[in-house]
Structures are given as structure tokens and as C-alpha cells.
N, C-alpha and C positions, 0 to 999 in steps of 0.2 A: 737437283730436283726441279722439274717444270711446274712453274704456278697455274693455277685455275686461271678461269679469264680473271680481269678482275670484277669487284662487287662493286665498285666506285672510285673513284679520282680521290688523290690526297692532296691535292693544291684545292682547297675549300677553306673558309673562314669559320670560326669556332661555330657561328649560327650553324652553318650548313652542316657542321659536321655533325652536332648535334642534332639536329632532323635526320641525320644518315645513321646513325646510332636507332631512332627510333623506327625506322623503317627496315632495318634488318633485325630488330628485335624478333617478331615474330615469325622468324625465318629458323630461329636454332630448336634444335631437336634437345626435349630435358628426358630422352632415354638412352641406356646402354644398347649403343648400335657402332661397335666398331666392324671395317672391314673382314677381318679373321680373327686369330689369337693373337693376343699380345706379345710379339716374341722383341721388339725393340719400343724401349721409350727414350724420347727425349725430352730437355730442359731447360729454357728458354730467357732468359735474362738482357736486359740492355741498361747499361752504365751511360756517362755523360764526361767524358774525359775532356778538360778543359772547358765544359759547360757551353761550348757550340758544336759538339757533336754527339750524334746517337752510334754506341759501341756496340752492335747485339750477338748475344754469344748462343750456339745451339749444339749443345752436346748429346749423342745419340749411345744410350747406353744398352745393355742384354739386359732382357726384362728377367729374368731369372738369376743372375749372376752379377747384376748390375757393373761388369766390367763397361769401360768407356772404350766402343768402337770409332767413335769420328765424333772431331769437332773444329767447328767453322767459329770465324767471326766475319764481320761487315761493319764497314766504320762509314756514314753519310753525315753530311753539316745538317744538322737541324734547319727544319722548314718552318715547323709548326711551333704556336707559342707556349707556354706552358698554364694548362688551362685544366684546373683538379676537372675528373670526368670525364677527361679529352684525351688521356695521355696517349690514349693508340695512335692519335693520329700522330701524335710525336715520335713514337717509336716503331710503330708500325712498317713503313717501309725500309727502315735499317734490317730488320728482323725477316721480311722477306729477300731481301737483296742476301743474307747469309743461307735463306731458304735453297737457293738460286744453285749457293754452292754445294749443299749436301749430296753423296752419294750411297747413303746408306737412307733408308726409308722409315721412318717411324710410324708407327702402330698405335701410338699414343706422346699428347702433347702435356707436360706438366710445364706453366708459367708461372715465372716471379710475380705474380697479381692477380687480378681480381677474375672471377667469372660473373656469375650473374649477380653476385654480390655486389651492385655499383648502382648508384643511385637512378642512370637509365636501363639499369639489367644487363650491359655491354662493354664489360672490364673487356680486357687486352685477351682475357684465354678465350671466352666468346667470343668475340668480333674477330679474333687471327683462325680460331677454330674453324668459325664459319668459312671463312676465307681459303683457307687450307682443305676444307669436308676432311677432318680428322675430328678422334674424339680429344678432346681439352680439357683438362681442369685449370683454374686459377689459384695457387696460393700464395696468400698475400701472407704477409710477416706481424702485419697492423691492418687494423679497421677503417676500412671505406665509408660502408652505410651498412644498417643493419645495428641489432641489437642481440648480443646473446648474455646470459649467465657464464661463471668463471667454470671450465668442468673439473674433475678431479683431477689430483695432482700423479697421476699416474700415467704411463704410455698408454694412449689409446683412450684415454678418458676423453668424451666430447658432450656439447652441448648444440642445440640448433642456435643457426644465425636466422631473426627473425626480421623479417620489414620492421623499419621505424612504425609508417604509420597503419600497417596493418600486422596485428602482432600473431593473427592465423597464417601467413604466409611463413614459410619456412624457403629462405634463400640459398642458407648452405649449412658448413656445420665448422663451429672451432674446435681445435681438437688438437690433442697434448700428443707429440710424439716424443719427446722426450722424456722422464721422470720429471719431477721438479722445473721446467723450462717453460719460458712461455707458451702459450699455445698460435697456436698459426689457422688463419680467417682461409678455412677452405673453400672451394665453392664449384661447382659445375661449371661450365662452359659451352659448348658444343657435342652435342653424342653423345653425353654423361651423365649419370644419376647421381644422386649427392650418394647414395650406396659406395655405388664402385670410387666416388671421387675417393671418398675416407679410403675405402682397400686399399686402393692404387699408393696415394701416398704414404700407407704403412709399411706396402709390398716394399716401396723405393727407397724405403728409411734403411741409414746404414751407421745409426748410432750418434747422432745428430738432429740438429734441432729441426734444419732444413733436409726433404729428400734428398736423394744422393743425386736426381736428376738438376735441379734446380739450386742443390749448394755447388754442383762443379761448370753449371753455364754461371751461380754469379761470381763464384773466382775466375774464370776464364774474361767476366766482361769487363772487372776491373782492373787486370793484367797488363799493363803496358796504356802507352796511348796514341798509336799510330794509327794516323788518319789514311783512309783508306777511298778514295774516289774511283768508282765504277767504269768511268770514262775515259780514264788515263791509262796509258799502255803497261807504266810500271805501276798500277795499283790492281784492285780486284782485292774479293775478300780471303782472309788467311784460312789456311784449312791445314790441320794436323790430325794423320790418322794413327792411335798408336800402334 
């Protein structure tokens, strides 16, 4: 897939990257505006194999059938440090460099983290969303920022996630896919209403706690640990279509 230009440089120091967070803030759309129907989503995850490299896995599944058509990974040595808040920029360009390799299109992005749920509004599914002009949601496993009530203990039971310090702001929504299992810090991204965020991730639920988009990019990202350099003749990122 070819990338957009890009939105900015990832060799920046956590300040700057920070200022780059708040000035693409007000660039992401909080409505449902995808390109067509949603006939492919994918699932977005990045591991850390050996703890100096970013592993990012992107599996492209039928949004109806949830069968898996294609999935890539891209393995880069970590640039950035690890800074809570920052972590796109850590992972961020592993995850486009597996962009690079896909040949199937997605319709919709579901990512291992956060969307606007993050303390400067620009979890990884926003800022890659923007990035991308796809719709995104972020869902996270655990709590960034944000404050919600526990919802019921049933599939589909949710409650909103509120700002800390403004408790009128509603950021996303936690919310039980499972029975009895914990619940997972949903949230918008890019093109996305906290509406569609909760459908989507029910639509992609496949009896598990995680979507079925985002449980088979994070087995795929912790699968092996082969380092993958861009620039060398025998590397490039792996790609398996089933």
C-alpha cells in the first residue's frame, strides 16, 4: 500500500514530539466518515522482541466473515525512547513500514491502544489513523487516562470513559465483550464516533476477549523474533497470504 506524504519527521526528541501530538490534535475528524462500506478491517499490534526492536503485525481480515485475507509484519531497531504518551513515535514507523507491504486495502483500522483516550487525545489509533485518512479505533486492554465505572458483567455491557479533569467530557467507552471478562478502554481515533467504535468492535468479536482483528495482529506480533532491516537485500517485511 503507498503512504500519504508524510504528517512529520520521526527523528524528534520527546519535547517535539509532544508539540506534534498537539498540533495534529485538531486535525482528526470525531465522526463516522469512512470511504465506502466496510467490506475489509484490519488489526494492528507491535511487540518488542528482544526489547530493541519494534515488531508490527497487520492483519487484514473480511468484515463480514472475519476470515484472515493477508497479513504482513515489519521488524525496525527502535529509534525512540520509551516515554508513557509518546509510544507512536516508538512504534509508529515499524507499523507503517508493514503498511508499505500490504496488498489488500482496509476499510477500517482496529489498534492494540489507545485513540483519543490519552492524555494529549493522540493514542497510536488517532495519530496512525490521521496518518493513514482511514477510519480507527484504539482498543486498549488497560487504562491510559480517563475515568470510567465498572459496566455489567455481561457481553456488550458498557460504560463511558470520562476526562479526569473534566467529568462532562466523554472520551470513549469501556465495554465487556466477553461475559464475565474484563472489559477493554475503547475509544475513537480518526473517522470514528465512539457509536460505530463499540459496533465495530462487537461486529469483530469472535468469542474472545480481544476482536478477532486485533487478537490475530497480537499473536502474529509476538510469533517469532526475526529482525527485519528495510535496507538490506535479504530483509524486507514478511508477508503471508492464506
Amino acid at each position: 500500500m503507498e503512504l500519504p506524504d508524510p504528517l512529520h519527521p520521526w527523528d524528534v526528541t520527546p519535547r517535539e514530539a509532544a508539540r506534534i501530538q498537539d498540533a495534529l490534535r485538531p486535525r482528526l475528524v470525531a465522526e463516522w466518515r469512512p470511504r465506502g462500506p466496510i467490506r475489509r478491517v484490519a488489526g494492528v499490534d507491535v511487540a518488542f522482541p528482544g526489547g530493541d526492536t519494534a515488531r508490527a503485525a497487520v492483519v487484514v481480515l473480511d468484515a463480514r466473515t472475519l476470515e484472515t485475507l493477508e497479513e504482513v509484519v515489519a521488524e525496525l531497531p527502535l529509534a525512540f525512547p520509551y516515554v508513557p504518551g509518546l509510544l507512536t513515535f516508538r512504534e509508529g514507523p515499524a507499523v507503517l513500514a508493514a503498511w508499505r507491504e500490504l496488498r489488500t486495502e482496509p476499510d477500517l483500522l482496529l489498534f492494540d491502544g489507545a485513540g483519543v483516550a490519552h492524555p494529549r487525545g493522540m493514542g497510536i489509533a488517532a495519530h496512525l489513523g490521521l496518518w493513514l485518512d482511514r477510519p480507527a479505533i484504539g482498543v486498549a486492554k488497560s487504562r491510559l487516562c480517563g475515568v470510567a465505572a465498572e459496566p455489567g458483567p455481561e457481553r456488550g455491557a458498557r460504560t463511558p470513559i470520562r476526562d479526569t479533569a473534566d467529568r462532562r467530557r466523554v472520551l470513549g467507552t469501556l465495554l465487556r465483550t466477553r461475559d464475565r471478562v474484563k472489559p477493554l478502554w475503547v475509544s475513537p481515533g480518526h473517522r470514528v464516533d465512539r457509536r460505530r467504535a463499540v459496533e465495530w468492535v462487537l461486529r469483530s468479536g469472535g468469542g474472545y476477549r480481544l476482536p478477532e482483528p486485533t487478537r490475530r495482529a497480537d499473536r502474529l506480533s509476538k510469533a517469532g523474533s526475526r529482525r527485519t532491516d528495510p535496507s538490506s537485500e535479504s530483509g524486507g517485511p514478511r508477508r503471508r497470504n492464506p
